[in-house]
C-alpha positions as CSV (number, residue, x, y, z in Angstrom):
1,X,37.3,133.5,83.1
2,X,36.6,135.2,86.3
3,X,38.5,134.5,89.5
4,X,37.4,133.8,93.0
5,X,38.7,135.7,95.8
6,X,39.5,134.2,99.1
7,X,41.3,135.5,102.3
8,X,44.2,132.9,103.1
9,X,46.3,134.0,106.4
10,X,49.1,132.2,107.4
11,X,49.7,130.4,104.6
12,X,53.1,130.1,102.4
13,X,51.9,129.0,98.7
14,X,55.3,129.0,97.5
15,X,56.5,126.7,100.3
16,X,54.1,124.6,100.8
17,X,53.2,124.0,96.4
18,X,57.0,123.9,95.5
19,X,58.8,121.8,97.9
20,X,58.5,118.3,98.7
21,X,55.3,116.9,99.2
22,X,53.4,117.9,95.6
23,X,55.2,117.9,92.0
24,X,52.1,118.9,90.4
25,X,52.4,123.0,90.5
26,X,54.5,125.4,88.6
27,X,54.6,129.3,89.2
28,X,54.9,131.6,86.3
29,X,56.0,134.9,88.0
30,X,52.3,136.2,88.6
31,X,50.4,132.4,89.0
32,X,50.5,129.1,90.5
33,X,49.5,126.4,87.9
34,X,48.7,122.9,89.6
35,X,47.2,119.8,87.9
36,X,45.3,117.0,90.6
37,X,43.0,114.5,89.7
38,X,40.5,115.7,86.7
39,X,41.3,119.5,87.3
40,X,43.6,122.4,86.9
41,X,43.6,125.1,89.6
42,X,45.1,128.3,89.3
43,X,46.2,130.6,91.9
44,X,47.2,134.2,92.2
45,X,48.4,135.8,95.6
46,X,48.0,139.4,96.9
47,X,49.6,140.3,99.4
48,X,48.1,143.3,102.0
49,X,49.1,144.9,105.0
50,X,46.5,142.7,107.1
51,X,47.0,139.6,105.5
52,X,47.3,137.6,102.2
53,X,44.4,136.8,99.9
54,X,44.1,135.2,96.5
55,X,42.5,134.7,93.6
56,X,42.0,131.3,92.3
57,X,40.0,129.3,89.7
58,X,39.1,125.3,88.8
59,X,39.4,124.0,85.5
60,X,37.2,122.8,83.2
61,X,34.8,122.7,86.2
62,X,35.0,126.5,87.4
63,X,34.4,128.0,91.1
64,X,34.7,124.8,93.2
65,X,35.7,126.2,96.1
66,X,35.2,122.8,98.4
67,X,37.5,120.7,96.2
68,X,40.5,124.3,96.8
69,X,39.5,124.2,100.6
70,X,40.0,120.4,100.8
71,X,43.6,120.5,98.9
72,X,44.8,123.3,100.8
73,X,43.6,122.0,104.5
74,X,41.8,125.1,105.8
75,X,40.3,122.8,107.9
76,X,43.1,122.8,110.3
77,X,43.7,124.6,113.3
78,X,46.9,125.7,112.6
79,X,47.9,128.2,115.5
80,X,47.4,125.2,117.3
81,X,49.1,122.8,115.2
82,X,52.3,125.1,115.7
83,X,52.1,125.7,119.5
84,X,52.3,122.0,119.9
85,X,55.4,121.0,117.6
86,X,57.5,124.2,119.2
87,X,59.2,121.2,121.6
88,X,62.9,122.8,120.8
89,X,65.3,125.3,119.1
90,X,65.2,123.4,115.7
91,X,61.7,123.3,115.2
92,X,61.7,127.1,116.3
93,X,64.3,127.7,114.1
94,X,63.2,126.4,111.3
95,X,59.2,127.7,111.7
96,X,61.1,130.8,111.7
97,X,62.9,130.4,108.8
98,X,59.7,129.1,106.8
99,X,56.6,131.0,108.2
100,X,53.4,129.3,107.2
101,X,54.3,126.4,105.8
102,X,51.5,124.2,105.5
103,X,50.3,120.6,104.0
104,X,48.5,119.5,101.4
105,X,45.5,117.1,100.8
106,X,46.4,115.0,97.6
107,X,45.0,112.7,95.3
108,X,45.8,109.0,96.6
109,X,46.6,107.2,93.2
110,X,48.4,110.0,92.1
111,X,50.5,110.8,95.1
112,X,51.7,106.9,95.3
113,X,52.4,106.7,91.8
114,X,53.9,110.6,91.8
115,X,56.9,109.0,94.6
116,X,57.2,106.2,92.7
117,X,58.8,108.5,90.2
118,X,60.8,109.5,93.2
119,X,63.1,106.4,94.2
120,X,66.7,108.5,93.9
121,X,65.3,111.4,92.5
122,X,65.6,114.9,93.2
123,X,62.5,117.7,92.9
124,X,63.9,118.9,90.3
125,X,64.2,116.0,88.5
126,X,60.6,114.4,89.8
127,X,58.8,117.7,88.4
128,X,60.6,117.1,84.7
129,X,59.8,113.4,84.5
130,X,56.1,113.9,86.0
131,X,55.5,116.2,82.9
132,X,56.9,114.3,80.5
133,X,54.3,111.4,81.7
134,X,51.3,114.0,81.9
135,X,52.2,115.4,78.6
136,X,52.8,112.1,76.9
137,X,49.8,109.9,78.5
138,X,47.5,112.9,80.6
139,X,44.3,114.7,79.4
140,X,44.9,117.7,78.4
141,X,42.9,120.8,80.1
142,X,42.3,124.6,78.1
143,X,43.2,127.2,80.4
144,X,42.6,131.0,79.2
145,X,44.0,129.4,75.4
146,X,47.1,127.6,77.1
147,X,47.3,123.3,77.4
148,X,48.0,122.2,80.6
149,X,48.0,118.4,81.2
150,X,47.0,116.1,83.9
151,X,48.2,113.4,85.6
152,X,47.6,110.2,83.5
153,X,45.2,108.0,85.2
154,X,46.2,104.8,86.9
155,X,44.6,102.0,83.9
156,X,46.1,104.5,80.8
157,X,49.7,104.0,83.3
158,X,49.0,100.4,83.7
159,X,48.1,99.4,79.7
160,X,50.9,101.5,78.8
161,X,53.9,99.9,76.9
162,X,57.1,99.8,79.2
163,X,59.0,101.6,75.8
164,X,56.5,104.3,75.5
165,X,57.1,104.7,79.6
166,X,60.6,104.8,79.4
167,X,60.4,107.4,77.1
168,X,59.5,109.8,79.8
169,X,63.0,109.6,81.5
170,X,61.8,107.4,83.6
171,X,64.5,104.7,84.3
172,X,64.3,102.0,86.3
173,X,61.1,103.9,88.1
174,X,59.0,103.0,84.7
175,X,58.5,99.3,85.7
176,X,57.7,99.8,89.0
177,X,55.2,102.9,87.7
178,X,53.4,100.3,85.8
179,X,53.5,97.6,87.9
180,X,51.7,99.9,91.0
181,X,49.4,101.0,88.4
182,X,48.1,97.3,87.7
183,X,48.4,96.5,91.6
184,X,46.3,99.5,92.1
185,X,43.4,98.6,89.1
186,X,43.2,94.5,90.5
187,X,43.4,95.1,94.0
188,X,40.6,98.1,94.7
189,X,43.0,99.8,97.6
190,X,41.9,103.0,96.6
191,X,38.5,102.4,97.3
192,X,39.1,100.7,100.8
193,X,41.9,103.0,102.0
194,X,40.6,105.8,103.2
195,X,38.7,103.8,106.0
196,X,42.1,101.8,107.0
197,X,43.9,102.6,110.2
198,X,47.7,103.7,110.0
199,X,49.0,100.4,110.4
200,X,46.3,98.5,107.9
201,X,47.1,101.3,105.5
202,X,50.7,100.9,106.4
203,X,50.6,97.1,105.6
204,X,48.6,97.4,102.5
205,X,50.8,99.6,100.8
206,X,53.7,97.7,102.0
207,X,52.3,94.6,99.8
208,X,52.8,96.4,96.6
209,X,56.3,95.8,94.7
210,X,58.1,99.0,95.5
211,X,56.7,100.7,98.0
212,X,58.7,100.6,101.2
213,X,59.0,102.9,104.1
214,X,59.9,106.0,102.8
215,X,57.0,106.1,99.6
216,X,54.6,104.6,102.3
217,X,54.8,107.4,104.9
218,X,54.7,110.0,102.2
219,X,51.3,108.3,101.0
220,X,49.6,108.4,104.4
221,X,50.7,112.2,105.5
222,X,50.3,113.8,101.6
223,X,47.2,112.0,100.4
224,X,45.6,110.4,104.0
225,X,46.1,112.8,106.5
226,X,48.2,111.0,109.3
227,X,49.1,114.1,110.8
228,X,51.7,111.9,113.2
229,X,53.6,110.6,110.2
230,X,57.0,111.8,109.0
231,X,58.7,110.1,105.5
232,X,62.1,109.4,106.8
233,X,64.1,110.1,103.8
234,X,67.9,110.7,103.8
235,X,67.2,114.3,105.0
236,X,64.5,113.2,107.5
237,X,67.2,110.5,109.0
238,X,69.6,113.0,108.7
239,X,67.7,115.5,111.1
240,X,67.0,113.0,113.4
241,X,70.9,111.7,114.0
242,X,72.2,115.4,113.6
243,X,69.5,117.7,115.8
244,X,68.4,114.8,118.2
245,X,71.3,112.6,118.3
246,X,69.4,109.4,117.5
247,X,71.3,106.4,116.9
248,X,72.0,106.4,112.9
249,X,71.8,102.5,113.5
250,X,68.1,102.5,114.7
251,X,65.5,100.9,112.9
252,X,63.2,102.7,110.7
253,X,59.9,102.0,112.8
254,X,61.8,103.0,115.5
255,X,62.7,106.5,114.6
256,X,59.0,106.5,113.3
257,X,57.7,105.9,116.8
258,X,60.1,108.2,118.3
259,X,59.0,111.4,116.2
260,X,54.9,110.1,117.0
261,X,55.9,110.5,120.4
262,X,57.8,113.1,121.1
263,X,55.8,115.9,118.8
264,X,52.5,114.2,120.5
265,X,50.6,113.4,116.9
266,X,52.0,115.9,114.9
267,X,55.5,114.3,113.7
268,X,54.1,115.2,110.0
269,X,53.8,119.2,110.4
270,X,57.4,119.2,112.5
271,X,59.0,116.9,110.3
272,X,57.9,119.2,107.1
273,X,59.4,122.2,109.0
274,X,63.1,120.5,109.6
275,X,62.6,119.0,106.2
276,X,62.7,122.2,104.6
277,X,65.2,123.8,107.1
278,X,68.0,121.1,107.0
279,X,67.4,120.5,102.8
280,X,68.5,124.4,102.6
281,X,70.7,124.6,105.3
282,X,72.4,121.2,105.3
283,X,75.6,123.3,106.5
């Protein structure tokens, strides 16, 4: 099969597909293998003296450049996005550190679902368990004579038998998976999501048994866009106690207004930066 080409400046694949916001790609040494929705979608970079360029492909359904330019966000205006989260030496810092960092556009079902799997989890550990579940319960997808599986979908997670779940390393997280999944197939939120404001989409998700502040937030920057919204997990707490001397006592929706405020709509882009830069450098 054929592969596309397409120029893609400023731009850090490795970043941006292996840290913390997708557990859906793996890298082989020459490609990036990612599984989203119904498709596979394999990327190669080059790298030239003027700037970076790849070569991708869509599975089974081949050459869908919309669907890549939608997951990727090459929509944004990202010189601009930059200039206006540069408020301080940490966010410098850390843009510095990790050039071209960027975020995605995910599935919604599968991103709330994927940090279910999250709750006290580490990457490491989310990537494992997620492809135990795809490989156990996902469609799988031919790629150039190699399986590569998909997320299951939300009624095969929902119908499934807590044991069979379970069996995927999931823990605790395996009732909770199921239970979202049900929650998910009676209510009809994915539908009616997209056209919620933060807060209705906020208090939607925060109906569902096990979705609190931390899974929300990371639904309505990685799947919906809310540019302004930063997950406050232990490291995001962390950088707001340590580099901005916040009050570790503050309430969550506090911090969350603070960050809205003070990087002006664009909490999500600066908080992935100093996520990144205090995870590695916690020192």
């Amino acid at each position: 099969m054929h592969l596309n080409k397409l120029s893609l400046p400023d731009y850090n694949l490795e970043m941006t597909l292996l840290g913390g916001q997708a557990f859906n790609w793996d890298f082989n040494g020459e490609y990036y293998y990612g599984f989203t929705g119904d498709k596979v979608i394999k990327i190669k970079t080059l790298h030239s003296t003027s700037q970076q360029k790849i070569y991708w492909q869509t599975y089974p359904e081949n050459d869908n450049l919309n669907f890549l330019k939608s997951y990727l966000r090459l929509d944004v205006n990202y010189p601009y996005i930059l200039k206006k989260i540069q408020k301080d030496r940490y966010v410098k810092t850390a843009i510095k550190k990790y050039p071209d960092l960027r975020l995605l556009n995910q599935d919604f079902e599968e991103t709330l679902l994927s940090f279910i799997i999250s709750t006290n989890n580490n990457i490491k550990s989310i990537r494992k368990y997620i492809r135990l579940l795809s490989k156990r319960f996902g469609k799988s997808i031919n790629v150039n004579g190699e399986k590569y599986y998909l997320f299951p979908k939300t009624e095969v997670i929902a119908e499934a038998k807590l044991e069979d779940l379970l069996s995927c390393s999931l823990g605790f997280r395996a009732k909770y998976l199921k239970g979202v999944a049900k929650y998910l197939l009676e209510s009809n939120l994915s539908k009616k999501i997209y056209k919620l404001k933060e807060e209705e989409a906020r208090t939607e998700l925060k109906k569902i048994r096990g979705v609190g502040d931390k899974i929300t937030d990371c639904v309505l920057v990685f799947a919906l866009g809310f540019d302004n919204v930063t997950p406050l997990d232990v490291w995001g707490k962390r950088v707001l106690t340590k580099y901005y001397k916040l009050n570790p006592k503050m309430k969550y929706d506090e911090m969350r207004k603070w960050i809205n405020t003070y990087f002006e709509g664009y909490g999500a882009w600066a908080g992935q930066f100093l996520f990144e830069y205090i995870r590695n450098n916690s020192n």
